[in-house]
C-alpha positions as CSV (number, residue, x, y, z in Angstrom):
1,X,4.4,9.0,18.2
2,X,5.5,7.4,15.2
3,X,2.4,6.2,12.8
4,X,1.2,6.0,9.4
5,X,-1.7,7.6,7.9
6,X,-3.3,6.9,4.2
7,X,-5.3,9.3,2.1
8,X,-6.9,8.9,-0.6
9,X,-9.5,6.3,-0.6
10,X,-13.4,6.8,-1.7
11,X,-15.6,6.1,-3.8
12,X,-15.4,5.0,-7.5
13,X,-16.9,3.5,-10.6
14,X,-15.6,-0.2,-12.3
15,X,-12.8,1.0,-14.6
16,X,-12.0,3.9,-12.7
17,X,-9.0,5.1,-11.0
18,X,-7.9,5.8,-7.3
19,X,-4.3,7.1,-6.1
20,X,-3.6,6.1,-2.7
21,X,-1.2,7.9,-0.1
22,X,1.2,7.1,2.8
23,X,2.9,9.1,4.7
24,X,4.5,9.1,7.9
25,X,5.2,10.9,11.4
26,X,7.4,10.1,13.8
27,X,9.9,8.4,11.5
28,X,11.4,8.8,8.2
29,X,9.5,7.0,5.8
30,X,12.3,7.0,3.3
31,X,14.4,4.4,4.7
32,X,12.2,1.3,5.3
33,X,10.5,-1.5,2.9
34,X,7.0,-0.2,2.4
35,X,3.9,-2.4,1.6
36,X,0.3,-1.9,1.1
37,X,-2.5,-4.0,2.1
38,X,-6.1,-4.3,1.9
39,X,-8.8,-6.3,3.6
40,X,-12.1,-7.1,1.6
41,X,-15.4,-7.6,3.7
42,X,-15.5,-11.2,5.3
43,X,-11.9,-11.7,4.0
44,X,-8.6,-12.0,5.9
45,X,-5.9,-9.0,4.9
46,X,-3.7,-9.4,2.0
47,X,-0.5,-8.2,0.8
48,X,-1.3,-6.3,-2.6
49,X,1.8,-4.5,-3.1
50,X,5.6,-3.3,-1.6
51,X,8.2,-1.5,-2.6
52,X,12.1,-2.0,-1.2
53,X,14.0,0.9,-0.1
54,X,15.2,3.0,-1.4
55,X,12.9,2.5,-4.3
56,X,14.2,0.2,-6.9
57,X,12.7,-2.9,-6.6
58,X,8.6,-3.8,-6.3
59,X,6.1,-6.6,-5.8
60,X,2.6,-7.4,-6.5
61,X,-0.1,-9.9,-6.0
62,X,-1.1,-11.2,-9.4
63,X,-4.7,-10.0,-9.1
64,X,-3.3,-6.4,-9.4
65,X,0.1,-6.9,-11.4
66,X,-0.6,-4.4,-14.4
67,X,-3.3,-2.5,-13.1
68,X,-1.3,-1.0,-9.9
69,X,1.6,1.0,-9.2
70,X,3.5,1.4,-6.3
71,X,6.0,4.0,-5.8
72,X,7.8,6.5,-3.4
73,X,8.9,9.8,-3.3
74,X,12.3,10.1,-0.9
75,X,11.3,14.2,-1.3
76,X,7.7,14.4,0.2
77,X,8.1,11.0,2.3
78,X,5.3,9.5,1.0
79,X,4.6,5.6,-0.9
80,X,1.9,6.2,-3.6
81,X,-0.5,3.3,-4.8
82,X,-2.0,4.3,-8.0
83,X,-4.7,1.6,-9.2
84,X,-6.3,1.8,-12.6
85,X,-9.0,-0.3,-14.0
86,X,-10.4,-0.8,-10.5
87,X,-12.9,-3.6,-10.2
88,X,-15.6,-4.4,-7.8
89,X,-13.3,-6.9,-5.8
90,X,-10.6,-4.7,-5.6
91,X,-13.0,-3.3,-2.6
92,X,-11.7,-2.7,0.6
93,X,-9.7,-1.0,3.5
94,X,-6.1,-0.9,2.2
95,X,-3.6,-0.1,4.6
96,X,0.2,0.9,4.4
97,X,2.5,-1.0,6.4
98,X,6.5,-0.1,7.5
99,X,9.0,-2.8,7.7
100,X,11.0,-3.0,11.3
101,X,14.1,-2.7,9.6
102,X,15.4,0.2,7.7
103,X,16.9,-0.3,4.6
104,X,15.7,-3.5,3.9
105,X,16.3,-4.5,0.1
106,X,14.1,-6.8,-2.1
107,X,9.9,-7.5,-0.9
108,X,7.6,-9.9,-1.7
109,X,3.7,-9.3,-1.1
110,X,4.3,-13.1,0.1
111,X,6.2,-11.8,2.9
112,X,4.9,-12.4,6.3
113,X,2.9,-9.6,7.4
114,X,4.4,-9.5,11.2
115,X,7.9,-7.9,9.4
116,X,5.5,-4.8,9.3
117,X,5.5,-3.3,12.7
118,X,4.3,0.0,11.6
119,X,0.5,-0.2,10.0
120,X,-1.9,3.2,9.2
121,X,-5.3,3.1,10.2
122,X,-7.0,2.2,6.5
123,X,-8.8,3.8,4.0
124,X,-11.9,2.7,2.4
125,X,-11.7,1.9,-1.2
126,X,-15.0,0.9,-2.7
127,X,-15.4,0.0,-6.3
128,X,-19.4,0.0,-8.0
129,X,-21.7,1.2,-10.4
């Protein structure tokens, strides 16, 4: 069965810090376009970040640019999201999402989201005092 699954989510104060995992099974995660999601409450899904494969180029929506990170590591199969300075609308279920086409090149978060064929289930990211 080939799916995603994300880790990492919880529970954190404005200004704090949350590190996000994907990783796969099924399929090698290594050789597609990776992005990540997130859908706030009442609020339609957006793209937040991707990254190309096999790693060297990245995107992000503005409201993150600077605050996230999005990386991969070919060796454990995983896509990280690290987000620092976390505010309350950064709240939400963020998903990671595979591309249908291995070794796609260059991403845009602008991207439409039905090149993702592959999506994870969510995790719960909730930013407040």
């Amino acid at each position: 069965q080939l799916q995603l699954v994300e880790s990492g989510g919880g529970l954190v104060q404005p200004g704090g810090s949350l590190t996000l995992s994907c990783t796969a099974s099924g399929f090698t995660l290594d050789y597609y376009r990776v992005a990540w999601y997130r859908q706030a409450p009442g609020k339609e899904r957006e793209g937040v970040a991707c990254i190309s494969y096999p790693g060297r180029h990245t995107n992000y929506a503005n409201s993150v640019k600077g605050r996230f990170t999005i990386s991969r590591d070919n060796v454990k199969s995983t896509v990280s999201l690290q987000m620092n300075s976390l505010k309350p609308e950064d709240t939400g279920v963020y998903y990671c999402a595979a591309d249908r086409n291995p070794y796609a090149g260059v991403c845009s978060v602008a991207d439409g989201q039905d090149r993702y064929v592959r999506w994870g289930q969510g995790t719960e990211v909730t930013v407040s005092s």
